[in-house]
C-alpha positions in Angstrom: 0.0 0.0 0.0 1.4 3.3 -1.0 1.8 6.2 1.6 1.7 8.9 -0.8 -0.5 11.5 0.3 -0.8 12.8 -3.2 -2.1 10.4 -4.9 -5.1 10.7 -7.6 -7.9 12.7 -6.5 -10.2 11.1 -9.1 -13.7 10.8 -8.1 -12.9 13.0 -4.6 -15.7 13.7 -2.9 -15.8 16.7 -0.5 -18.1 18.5 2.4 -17.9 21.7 3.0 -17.9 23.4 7.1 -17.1 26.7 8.6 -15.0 27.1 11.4 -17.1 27.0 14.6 -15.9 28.6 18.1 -16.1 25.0 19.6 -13.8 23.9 16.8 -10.8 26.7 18.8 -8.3 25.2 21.5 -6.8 27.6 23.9 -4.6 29.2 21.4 -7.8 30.3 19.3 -6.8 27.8 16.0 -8.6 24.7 15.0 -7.5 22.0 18.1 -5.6 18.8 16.3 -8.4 16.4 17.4 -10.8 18.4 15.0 -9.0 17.9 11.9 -9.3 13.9 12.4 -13.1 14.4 13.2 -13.2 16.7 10.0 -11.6 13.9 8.1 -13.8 11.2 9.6 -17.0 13.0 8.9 -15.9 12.9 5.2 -15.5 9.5 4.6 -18.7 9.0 6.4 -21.1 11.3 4.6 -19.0 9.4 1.7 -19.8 6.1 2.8 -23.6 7.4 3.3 -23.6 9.1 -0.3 -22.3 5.9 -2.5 -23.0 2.8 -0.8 -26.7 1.6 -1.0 -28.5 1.3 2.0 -28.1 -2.7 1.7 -24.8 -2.6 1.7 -24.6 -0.1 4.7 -26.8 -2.0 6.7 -24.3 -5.1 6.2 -21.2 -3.5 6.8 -19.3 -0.9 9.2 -15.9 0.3 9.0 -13.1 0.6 11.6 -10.2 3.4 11.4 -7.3 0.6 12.1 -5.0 3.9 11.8 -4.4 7.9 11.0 -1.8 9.6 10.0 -2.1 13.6 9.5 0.3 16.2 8.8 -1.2 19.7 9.8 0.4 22.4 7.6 -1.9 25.5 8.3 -4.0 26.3 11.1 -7.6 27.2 10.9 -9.5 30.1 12.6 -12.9 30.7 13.7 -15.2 32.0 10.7 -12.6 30.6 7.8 -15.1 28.4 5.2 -13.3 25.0 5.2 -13.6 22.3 2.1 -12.8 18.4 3.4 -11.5 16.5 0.2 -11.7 13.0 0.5 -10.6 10.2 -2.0 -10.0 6.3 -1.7 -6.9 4.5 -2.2 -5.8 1.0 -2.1 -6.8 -2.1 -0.6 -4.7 -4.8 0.8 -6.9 -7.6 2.3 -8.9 -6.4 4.9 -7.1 -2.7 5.0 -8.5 -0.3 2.5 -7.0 3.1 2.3 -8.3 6.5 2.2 -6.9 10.1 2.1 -8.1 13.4 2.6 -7.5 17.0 2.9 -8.7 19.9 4.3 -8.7 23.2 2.4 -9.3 26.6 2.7 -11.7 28.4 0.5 -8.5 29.8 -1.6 -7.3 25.9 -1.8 -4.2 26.0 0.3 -4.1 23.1 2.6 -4.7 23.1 6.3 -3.6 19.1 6.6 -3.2 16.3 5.0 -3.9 12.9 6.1 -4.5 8.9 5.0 -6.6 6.3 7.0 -6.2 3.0 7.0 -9.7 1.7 7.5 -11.1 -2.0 8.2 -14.6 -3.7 7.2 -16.4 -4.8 10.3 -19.4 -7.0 10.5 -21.5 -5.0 12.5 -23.5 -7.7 14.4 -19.9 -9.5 15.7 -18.0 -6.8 15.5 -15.6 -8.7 13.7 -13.9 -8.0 10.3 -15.5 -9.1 7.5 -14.5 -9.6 3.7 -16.3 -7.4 1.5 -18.1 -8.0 -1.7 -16.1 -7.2 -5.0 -19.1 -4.2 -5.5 -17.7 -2.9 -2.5 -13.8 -3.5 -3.2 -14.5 -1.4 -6.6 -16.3 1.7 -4.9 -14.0 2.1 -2.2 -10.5 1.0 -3.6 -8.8 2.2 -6.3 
C-alpha cells in the first residue's frame, strides 16, 4: 500500500464546514483532534452518499489507523472544504486520504486512514463484496 499523500484525487468527494468557536483550543486555532473528526465525517457522509443502503446496513468500518500532517492552522469564521478520495486495498485494510482546504485551496492538513470492514452484528472484520472492493478501492 502506497503512503503517498498525493495520490489521484479522481472521483474525490468533499463537504464543506465553517470554522465553529467549539472547533478553537486555547490558542484560538482549530485543536488537532478536529481535523481527524473533519476527516472522519468525510469519509462518512461518503460512505452514506455511495454505498446503497443494503450494503450499509451489512457493513461498518473501523479506522485501524491515522496519519495527518497539519500544515496551516484554521481560525474561527474561515469556510473550510474536506476532500476525501479512496486508495488502495490490501486484504482487509482499505486506504483513504483526505485534505482539508481553505476556500482559496491552500491546505490546512493532510492525512490517509487505513480503514477496516467490520461486521456489524460480531464486530468482527468481514470480507467485503467485490461491488464494494470497486467503490471504495482504487
Amino acid at each position: 500500500m502506497s503512503s503517498d499523500l498525493g495520490r489521484s484525487r479522481d472521483n474525490a468527494f468533499r463537504i464543506h464546514l465553517t470554522v465553529a468557536a467549539s472547533d478553537l483550543d486555547e490558542m484560538r486555532h482549530v485543536n488537532n483532534v478536529v481535523y481527524v473528526q473533519w476527516v472522519l465525517q468525510a469519509a462518512v457522509a461518503h460512505w452514506e452518499t455511495v454505498a446503497p443502503a443494503a450494503t450499509r446496513a451489512e457493513l461498518a468500518w473501523a479506522a485501524r489507523r491515522h496519519e495527518i500532517d497539519y500544515l496551516l492552522p484554521a481560525f474561527l469564521g474561515d469556510e473550510i472544504m474536506v476532500v476525501t478520495w479512496i486508495g488502495g486495498a490490501e486484504g482487509l485494510t482499505f486506504e483513504r486520504f483526505a485534505e482539508v482546504r481553505f476556500a482559496d485551496g491552500r491546505v490546512a492538513a493532510k492525512s490517509r486512514t487505513l480503514w477496516v470492514p467490520i461486521d456489524p452484528r460480531t464486530g468482527r472484520p468481514k470480507r467485503v463484496s467485490a461491488e464494494v472492493r470497486g467503490l471504495f478501492s482504487v
